[in-house]
TORLUM-840243 format. One record per residue (C-alpha): x, y, z; residue in one letter. Coordinates in steps of 0.05 Angstrom, whole numbers, plus 5000, padded with zeros to 4 digits. Each point is the difference from the previous one (the first is absolute). Example, Ala and Ser with C-alpha at 12.3 -4.5 7.8 and 13.67 -1.06 7.14 Angstrom:
<recs>
524649105156a502750694987s
</recs>
This chain:
<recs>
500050005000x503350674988x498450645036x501850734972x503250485053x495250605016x503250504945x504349464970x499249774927x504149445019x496849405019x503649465051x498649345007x496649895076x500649225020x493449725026x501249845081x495349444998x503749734944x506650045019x497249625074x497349574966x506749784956x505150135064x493949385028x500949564944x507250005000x500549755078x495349514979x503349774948x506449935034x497749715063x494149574977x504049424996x503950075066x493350015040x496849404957x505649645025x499250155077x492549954996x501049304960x505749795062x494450285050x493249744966x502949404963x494750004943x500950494949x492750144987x499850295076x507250294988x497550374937x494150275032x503750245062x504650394952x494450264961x496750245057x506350375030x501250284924x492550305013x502450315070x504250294971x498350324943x493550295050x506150245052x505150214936x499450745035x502149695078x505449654965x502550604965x500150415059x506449545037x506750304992x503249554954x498949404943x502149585056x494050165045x495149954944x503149304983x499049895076x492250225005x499249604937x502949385034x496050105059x493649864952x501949514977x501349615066x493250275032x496649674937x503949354998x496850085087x493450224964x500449324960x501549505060x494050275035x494949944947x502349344979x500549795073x505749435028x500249414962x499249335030x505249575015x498949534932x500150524957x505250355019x504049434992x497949894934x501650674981x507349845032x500349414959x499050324940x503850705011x498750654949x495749814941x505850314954x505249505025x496749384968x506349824959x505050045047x503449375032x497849755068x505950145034x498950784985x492949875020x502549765072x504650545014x495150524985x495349685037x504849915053x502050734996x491950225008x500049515057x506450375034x498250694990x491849895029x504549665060x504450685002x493550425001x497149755064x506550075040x502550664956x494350274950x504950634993x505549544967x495949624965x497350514960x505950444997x503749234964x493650014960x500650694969x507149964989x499649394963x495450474949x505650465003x496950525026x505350505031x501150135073x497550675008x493249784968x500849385043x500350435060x494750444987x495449394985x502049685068x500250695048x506849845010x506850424988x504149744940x506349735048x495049525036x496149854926x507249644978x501949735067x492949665016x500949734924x507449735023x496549755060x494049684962x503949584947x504549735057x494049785038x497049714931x506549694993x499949685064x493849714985x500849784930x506749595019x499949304994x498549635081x499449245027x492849844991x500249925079x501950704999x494350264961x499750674970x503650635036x496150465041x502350675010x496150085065x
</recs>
């Protein structure tokens, strides 16, 4: 759209606002869309719910584009995003309620719908790894999701921010975290059972 100046033959070229939102929205999207499918899909475990959960955080914030905009830095934007996304992936387990025992064993059993070709053995150490880091949530929930966003890559300031924590304590609780998983992914005596970090 192009405005003249009051008195101005010239005309300049005046950017639409809502336009320019709207593109500075899509391009977040874009870049992180795949980074929170992931962590909804680790989370939910089905990727219909994990889509949906996404979606629905996309929504949020679109609606809250001007609260987003009004942090200091890309990094808190990033952050208030994130923070969507997780209260929909919470929004999700609610509505669909716990599963039973059964059937969430049979989801266990069968892992991500997307990792149908790959061999068993990949399909027991990423079920393994689920099993370790739901075990590192109820002692440390903190560490658990601070290993979980970092294994999206997702940068320690935005990591902090997400978590109310200071960056410092975002990469030591994320040092502390994969030891613990660590500890309770190494091999033991079957009398020994599996480690517990309490």
């Amino acid at each position: 759209m192009t405005t003249p100046f009051p008195g101005d033959d010239q005309e300049v070229l005046e950017q639409d606002p809502m336009s320019a939102l709207a593109l500075d929205f899509t391009v977040l999207y874009v870049e992180e869309e795949g980074k929170w499918l992931r962590y909804a899909m680790g989370r939910l475990r089905n990727r219909a719910d994990a889509e949906d959960a996404v979606q629905d955080a996309g929504i949020r914030l679109y609606e809250k584009w001007d609260r987003a905009l009004g942090g200091p830095d890309i990094q808190s934007v990033r952050a208030f995003a994130w923070k969507l996304v997780r209260d929909s992936v919470a929004d999700v387990f609610r509505r669909r309620g716990r599963a039973d025992a059964k059937t969430l064993k049979l989801i266990q059993q069968a892992g991500p719908e997307d990792t149908g070709h790959e061999p068993l053995d990949r399909l027991v150490e990423r079920d393994e790894l689920r099993w370790a880091l739901e075990e590192l949530a109820k002692v440390y929930p903190v560490q658990a999701e601070v290993v979980r966003l970092r294994q999206l890559a997702v940068d320690y300031p935005t990591i902090a921010a997400v978590c109310d924590i200071a960056p410092s304590t975002a990469k030591t609780y994320f040092s502390l975290g994969t030891r613990h998983l660590e500890y309770l992914l190494a091999p033991r005596n079957d009398h020994q059972g599996r480690g517990d970090l309490t």
